[in-house]
N, C-alpha and C positions, 0 to 999 in steps of 0.2 A: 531610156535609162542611160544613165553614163557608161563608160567604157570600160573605168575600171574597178566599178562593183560588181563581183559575181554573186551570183544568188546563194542563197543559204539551203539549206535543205535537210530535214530530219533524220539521225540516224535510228535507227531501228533499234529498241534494246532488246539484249537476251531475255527469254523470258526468265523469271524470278525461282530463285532455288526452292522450292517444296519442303518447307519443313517437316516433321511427323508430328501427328494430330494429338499425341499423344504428350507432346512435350509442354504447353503448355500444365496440363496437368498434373505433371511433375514442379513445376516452377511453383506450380499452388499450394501443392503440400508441402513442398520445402520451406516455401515463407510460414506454411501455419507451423510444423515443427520446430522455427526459431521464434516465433512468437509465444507458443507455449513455455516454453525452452525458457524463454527470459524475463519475461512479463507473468505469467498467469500462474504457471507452479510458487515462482517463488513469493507472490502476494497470498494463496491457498495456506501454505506452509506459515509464513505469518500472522495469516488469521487464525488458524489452528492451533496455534502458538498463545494469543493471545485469548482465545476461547480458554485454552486450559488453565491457563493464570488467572480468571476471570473467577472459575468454577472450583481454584482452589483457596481462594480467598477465606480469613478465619478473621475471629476478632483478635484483636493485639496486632494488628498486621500492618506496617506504616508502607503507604501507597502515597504517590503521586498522581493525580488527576489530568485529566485533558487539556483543563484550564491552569494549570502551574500548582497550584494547592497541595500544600502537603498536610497528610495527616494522619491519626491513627486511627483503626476501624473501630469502634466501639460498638454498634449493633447491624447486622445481616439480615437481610431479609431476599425475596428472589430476584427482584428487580432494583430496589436501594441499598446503599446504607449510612451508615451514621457517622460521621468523622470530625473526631476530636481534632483542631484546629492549632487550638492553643489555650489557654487559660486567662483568665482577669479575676487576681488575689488569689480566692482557692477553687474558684469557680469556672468550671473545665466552656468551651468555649464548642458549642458543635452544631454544624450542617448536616445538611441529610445530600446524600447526590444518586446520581443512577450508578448503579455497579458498572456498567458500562463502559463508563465515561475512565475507567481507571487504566492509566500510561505503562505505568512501572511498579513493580513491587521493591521498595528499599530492605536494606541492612536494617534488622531489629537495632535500638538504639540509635538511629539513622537523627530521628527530633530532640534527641538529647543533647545531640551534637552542633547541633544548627543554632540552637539557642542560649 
């Protein structure tokens, strides 16, 4: 070997701090607690929301649809109903859709306005 390489040589490390066994699962419920917290309560609360708007749906009642549609309810049934669109002459203009499919409840007078 040459003269003025000295050899290298491993230094030992401390052995490694010991966490408690316990903390990991702490660190797990803390994430699920802000995952609830932000995410899950508050998508519950608005479907709950939109459950009860759903169920109080009447006829005369101007809704806006999933798909942009406006219109007024003219017949209820449990899973459809009937929405007056628009008119051509004196002849009322209507789809039928799933109750479902309903976005928003408008301001009575809301189609008078638009048009």
């Amino acid at each position: 070997m040459l003269p003025f390489i000295t050899d290298a040589y491993a230094q030992a490390t401390p052995p490694a701090a010991q966490q408690p066994s316990w903390m990991p699962m702490v660190v797990l419920t803390a994430m699920m607690l802000v995952m609830y917290a932000l995410l899950i309560r508050p998508q519950a609360k608005k479907q709950r929301e939109q459950k009860a708007m759903n169920e109080a749906l009447a006829k005369g009642d101007e809704v806006v649809t999933s798909g942009g549609l406006i219109g007024r309810i003219t017949d209820l049934t449990p899973q459809y109903m009937t929405l007056q669109v628009g008119s051509v002459g004196d002849k009322p203009v209507t789809i039928t859709v799933l109750r479902s499919s309903v976005q928003t409840l408008l301001p009575k007078g809301t189609m008078k306005s638009l048009v």
